[in-house]
N, CA, C and O of each residue as an XYZ file, in Angstrom:
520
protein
N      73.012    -38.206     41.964
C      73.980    -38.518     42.989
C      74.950    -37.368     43.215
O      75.038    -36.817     44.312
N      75.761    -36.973     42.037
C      76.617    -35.603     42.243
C      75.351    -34.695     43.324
O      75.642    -34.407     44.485
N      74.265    -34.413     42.842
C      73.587    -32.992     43.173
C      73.433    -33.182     44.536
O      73.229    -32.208     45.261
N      73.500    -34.279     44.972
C      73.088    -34.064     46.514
C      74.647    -34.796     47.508
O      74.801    -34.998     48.713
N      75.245    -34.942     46.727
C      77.192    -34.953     47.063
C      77.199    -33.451     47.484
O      77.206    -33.056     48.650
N      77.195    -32.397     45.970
C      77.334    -31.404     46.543
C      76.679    -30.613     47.399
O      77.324    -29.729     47.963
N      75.290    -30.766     47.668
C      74.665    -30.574     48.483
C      75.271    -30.795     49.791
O      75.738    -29.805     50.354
N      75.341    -31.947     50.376
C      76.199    -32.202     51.469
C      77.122    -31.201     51.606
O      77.053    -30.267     52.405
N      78.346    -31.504     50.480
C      79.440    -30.681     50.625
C      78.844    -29.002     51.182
O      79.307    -28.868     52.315
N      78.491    -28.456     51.021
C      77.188    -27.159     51.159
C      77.169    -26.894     52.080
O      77.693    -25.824     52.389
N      76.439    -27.868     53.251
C      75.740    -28.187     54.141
C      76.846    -28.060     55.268
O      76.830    -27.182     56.131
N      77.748    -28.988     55.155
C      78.763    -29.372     55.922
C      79.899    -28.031     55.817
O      80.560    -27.932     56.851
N      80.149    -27.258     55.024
C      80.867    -25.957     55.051
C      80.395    -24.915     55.862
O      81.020    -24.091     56.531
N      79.092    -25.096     55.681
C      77.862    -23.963     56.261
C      77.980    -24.600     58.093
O      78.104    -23.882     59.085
N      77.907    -25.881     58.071
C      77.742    -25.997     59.295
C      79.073    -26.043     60.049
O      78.952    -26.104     61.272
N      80.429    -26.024     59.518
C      81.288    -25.709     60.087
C      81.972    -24.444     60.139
O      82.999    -24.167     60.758
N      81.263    -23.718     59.406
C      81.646    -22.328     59.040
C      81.010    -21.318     60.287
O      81.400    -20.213     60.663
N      79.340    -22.563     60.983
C      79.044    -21.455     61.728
C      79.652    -22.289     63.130
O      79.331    -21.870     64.242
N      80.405    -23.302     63.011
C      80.636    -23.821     65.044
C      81.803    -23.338     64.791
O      82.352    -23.535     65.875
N      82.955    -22.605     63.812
C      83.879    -21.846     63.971
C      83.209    -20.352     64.552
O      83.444    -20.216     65.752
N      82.563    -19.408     64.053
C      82.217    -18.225     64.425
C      81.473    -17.878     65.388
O      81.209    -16.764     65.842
N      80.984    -19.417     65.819
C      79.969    -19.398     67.243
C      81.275    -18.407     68.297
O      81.272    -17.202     68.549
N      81.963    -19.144     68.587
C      82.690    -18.882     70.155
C      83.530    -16.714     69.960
O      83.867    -15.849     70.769
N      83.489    -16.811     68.622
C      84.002    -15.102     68.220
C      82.799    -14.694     68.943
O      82.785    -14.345     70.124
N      81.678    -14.768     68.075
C      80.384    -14.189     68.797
C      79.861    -14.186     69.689
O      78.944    -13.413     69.966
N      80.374    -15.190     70.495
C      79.992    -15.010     72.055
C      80.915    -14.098     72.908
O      80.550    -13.757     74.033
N      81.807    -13.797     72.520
C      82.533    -12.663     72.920
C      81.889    -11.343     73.375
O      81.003    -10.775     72.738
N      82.386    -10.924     74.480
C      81.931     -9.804     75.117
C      81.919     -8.353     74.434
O      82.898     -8.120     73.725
N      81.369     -7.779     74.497
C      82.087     -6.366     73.589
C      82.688     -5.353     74.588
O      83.107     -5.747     75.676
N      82.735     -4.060     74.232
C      83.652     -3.082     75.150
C      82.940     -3.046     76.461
O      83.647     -3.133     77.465
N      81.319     -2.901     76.644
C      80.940     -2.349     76.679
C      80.482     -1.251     77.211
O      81.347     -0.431     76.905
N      79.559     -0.619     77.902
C      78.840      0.929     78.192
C      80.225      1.699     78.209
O      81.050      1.264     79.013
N      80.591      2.780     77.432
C      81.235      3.850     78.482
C      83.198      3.217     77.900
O      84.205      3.914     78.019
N      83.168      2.326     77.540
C      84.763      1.672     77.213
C      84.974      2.415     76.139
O      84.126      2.509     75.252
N      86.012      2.963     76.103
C      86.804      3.622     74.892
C      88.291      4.393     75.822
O      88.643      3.941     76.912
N      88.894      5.398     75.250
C      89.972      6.113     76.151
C      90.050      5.903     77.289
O      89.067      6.353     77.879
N      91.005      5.256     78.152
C      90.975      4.837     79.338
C      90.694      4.020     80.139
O      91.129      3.904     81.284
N      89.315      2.867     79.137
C      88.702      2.357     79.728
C      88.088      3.161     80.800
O      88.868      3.337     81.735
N      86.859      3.735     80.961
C      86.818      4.847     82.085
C      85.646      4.089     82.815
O      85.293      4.546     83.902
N      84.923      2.819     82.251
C      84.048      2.304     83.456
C      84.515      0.877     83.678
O      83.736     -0.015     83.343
N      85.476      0.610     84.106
C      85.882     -0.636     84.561
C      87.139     -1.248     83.260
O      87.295     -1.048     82.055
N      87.817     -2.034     84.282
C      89.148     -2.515     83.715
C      90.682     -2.028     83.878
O      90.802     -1.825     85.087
N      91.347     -1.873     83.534
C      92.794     -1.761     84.275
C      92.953      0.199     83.778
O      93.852      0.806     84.359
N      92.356      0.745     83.084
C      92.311      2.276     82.970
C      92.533      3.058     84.150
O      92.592      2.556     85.272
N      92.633      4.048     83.958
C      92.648      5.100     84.767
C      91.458      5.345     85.404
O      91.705      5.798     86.521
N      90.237      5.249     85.197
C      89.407      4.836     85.495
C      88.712      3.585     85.892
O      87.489      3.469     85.803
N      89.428      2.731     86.292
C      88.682      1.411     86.347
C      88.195      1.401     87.962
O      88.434      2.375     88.676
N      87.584      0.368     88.404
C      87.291      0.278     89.603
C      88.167      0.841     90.468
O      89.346      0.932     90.126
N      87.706      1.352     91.843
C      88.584      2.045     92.636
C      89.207      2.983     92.240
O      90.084      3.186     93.080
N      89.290      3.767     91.362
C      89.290      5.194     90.765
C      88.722      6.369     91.512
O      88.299      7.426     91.042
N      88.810      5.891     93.058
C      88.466      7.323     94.129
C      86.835      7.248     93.669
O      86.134      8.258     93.599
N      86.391      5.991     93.393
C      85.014      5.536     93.438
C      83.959      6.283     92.022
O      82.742      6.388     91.874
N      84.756      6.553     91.454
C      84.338      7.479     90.727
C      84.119      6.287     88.587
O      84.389      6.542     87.414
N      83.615      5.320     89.225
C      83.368      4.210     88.456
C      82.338      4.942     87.469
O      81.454      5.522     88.099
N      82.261      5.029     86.423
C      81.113      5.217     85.631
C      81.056      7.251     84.950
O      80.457      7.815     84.034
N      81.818      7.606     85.793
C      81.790      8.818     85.557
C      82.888      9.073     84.370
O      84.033      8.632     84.463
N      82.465      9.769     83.336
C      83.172      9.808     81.925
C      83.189     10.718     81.993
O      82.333     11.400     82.558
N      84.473     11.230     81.279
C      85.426     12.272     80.458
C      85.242     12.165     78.932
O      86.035     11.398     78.385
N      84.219     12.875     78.026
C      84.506     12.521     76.972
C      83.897     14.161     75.831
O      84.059     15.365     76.028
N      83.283     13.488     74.830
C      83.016     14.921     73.698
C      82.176     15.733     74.121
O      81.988     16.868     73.685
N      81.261     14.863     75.558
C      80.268     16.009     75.562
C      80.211     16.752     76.639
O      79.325     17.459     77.119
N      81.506     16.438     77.016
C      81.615     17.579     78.584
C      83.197     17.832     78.586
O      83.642     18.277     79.644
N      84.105     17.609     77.549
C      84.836     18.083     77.578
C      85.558     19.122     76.124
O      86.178     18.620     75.187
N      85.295     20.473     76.269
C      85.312     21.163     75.025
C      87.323     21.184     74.350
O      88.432     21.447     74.816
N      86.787     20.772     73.178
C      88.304     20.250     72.634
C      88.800     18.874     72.665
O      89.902     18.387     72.410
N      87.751     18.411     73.025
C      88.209     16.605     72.858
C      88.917     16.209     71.309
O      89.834     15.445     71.009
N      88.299     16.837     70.743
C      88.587     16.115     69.172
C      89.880     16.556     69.016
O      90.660     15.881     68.345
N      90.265     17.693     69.584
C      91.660     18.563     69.556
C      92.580     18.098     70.034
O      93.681     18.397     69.571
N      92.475     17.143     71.201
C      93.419     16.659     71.886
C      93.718     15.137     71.374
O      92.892     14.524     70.697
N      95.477     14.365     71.916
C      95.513     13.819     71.436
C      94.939     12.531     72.337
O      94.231     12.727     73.324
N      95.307     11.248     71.909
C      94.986     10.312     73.248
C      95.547     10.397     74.243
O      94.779     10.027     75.131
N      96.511     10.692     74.649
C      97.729     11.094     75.665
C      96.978     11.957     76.400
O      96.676     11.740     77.573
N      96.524     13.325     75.528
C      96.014     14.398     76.344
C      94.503     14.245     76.608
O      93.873     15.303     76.613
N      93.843     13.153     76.820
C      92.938     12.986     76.965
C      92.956     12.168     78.351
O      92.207     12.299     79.320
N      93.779     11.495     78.202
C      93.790     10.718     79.799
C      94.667     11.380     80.351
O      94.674     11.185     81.566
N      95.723     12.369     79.858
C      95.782     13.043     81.688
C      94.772     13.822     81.899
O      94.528     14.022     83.089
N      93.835     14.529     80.839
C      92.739     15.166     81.552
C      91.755     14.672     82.549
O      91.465     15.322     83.553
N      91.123     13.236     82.190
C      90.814     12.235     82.080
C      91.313     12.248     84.380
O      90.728     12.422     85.449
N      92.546     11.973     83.919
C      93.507     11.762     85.530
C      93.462     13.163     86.044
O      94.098     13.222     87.096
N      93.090     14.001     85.792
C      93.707     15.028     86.758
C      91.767     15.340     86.964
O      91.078     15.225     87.978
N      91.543     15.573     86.163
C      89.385     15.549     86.434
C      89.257     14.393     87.638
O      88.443     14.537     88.551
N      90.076     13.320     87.555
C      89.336     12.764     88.623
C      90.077     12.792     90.220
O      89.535     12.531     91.294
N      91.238     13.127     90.002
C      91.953     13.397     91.169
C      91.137     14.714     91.812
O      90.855     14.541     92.997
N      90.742     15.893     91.298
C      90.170     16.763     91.949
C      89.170     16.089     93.147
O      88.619     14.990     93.217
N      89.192     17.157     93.976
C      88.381     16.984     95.338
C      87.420     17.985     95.922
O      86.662     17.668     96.838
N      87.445     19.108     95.434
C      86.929     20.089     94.998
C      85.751     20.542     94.105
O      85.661     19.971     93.018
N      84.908     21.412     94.387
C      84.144     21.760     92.855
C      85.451     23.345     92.311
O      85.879     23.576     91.181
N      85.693     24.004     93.416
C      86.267     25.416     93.160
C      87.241     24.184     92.304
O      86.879     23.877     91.168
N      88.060     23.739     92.708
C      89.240     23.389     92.036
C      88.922     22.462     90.726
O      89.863     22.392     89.935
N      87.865     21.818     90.414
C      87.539     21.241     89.577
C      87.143     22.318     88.274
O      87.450     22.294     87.082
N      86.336     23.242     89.073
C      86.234     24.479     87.865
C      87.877     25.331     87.326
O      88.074     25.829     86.218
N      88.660     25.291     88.247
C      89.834     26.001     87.910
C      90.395     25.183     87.124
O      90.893     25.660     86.105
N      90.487     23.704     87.356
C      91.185     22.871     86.199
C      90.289     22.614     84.677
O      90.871     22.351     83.624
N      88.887     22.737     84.790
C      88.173     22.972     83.382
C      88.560     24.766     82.878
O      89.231     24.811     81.848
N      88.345     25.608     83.252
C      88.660     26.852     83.216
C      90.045     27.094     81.923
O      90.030     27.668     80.834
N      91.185     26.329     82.698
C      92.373     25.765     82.365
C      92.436     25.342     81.000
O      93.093     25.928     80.140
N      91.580     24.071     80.765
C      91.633     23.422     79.963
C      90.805     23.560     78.816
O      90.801     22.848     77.812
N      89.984     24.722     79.116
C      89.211     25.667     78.417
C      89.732     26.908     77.452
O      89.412     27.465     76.403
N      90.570     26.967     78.310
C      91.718     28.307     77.347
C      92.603     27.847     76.622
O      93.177     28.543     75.784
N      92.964     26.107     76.900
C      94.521     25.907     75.799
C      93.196     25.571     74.540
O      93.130     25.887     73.352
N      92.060     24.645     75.612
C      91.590     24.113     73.385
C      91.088     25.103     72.685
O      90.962     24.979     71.466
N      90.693     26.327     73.380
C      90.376     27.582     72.931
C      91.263     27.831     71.849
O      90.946     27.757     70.662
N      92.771     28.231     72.445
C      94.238     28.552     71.388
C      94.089     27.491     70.381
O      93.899     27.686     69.180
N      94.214     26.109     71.094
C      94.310     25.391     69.917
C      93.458     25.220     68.938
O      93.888     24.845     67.847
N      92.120     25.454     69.126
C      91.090     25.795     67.798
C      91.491     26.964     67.281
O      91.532     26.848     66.056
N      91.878     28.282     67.714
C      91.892     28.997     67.147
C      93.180     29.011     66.138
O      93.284     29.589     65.056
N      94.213     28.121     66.891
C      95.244     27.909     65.275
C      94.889     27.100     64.412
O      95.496     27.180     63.345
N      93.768     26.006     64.538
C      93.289     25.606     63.639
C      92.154     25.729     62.388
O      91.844     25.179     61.331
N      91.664     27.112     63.483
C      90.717     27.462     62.516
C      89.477     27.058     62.902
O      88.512     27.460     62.252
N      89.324     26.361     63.806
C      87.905     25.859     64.132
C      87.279     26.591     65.282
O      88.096     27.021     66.096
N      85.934     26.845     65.548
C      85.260     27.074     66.619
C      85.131     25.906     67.816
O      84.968     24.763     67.388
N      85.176     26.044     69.017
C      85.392     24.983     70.163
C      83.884     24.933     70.114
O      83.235     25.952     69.879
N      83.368     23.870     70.311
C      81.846     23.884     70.354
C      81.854     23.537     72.163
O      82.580     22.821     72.852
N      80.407     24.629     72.559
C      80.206     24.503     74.013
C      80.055     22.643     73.910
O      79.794     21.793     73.059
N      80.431     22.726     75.455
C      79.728     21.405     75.656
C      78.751     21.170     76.538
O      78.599     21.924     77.500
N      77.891     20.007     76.315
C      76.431     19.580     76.128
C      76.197     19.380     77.675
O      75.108     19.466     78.242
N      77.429     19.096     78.262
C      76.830     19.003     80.154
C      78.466     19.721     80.722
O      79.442     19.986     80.021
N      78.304     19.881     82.133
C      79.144     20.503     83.032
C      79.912     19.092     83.499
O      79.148     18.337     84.101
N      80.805     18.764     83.393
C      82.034     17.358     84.263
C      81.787     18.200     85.889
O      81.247     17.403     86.656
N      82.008     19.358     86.456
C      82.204     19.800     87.457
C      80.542     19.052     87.921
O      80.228     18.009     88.495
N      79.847     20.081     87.391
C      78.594     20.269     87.811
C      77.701     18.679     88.278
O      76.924     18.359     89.178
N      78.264     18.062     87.231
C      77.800     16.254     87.465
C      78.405     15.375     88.682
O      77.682     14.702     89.416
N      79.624     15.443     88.798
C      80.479     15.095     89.564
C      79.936     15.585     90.731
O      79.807     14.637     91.505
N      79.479     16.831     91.329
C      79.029     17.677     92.734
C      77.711     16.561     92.946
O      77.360     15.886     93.914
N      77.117     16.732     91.417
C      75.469     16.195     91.782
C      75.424     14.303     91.938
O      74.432     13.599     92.127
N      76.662     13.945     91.800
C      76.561     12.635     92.115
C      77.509     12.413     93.495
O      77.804     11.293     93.911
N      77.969     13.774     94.181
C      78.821     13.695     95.466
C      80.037     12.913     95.454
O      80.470     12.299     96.429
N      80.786     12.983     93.843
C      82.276     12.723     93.793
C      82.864     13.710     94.683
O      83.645     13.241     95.512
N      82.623     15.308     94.714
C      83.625     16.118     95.002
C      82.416     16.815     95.910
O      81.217     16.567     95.782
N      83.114     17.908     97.021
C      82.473     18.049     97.753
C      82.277     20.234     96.883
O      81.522     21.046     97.418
């Protein structure tokens, strides 16, 4: 009689243990592209209506010195990358932002690692900027 008392008892922990964690887990996650800014949808600097420019990210692999910068300096980059209208002017503001993380690796001691795609070059080929 105890062994299957506690059994129950078991049973009934387990089964309320999982209709508590059900509704956590149905929870949405960030997802694609959500981190700094929210940069593909939501109240960010990037969120919808962002000069249409929904989906297009600012992040480690097109922007050299990300890790260098802080969060602050990541979304005004973040804001001023997408305000451009331009490719000339889009290159003058990477150019820019190319020479401070430059300094700033170099007081730290680190090498700026190239980065893996062009923000200008993507932006032209998806006809953000003219």
């Amino acid at each position: 009689m105890k062994t299957s008392l506690s059994l129950q008892s078991i049973a009934l922990i387990a089964l309320l243990g999982a209709a508590l964690a059900a509704p956590v887990l149905a929870q949405p996650g960030p997802g694609i592209g959500a981190g700094p800014g929210m940069q593909n949808g939501g109240p960010g600097p990037g969120g919808p209506g962002a000069r249409g420019m929904r989906g297009m990210r600012f992040d480690n692999s097109n922007t050299p010195g990300w890790t260098l910068m802080t969060p602050q300096e990541r979304t005004a980059n973040q804001i001023k990358m997408r305000a451009v209208k331009t490719y000339d002017e889009c290159k003058l503001l990477q150019t820019e932002q190319h020479k401070t993380m430059e300094a700033r690796a170099k007081e730290k001691g680190v090498t700026l690692p190239a980065p893996r795609q062009n923000g200008c070059d993507r932006m032209k080929a998806r006809g953000l900027i003219k």
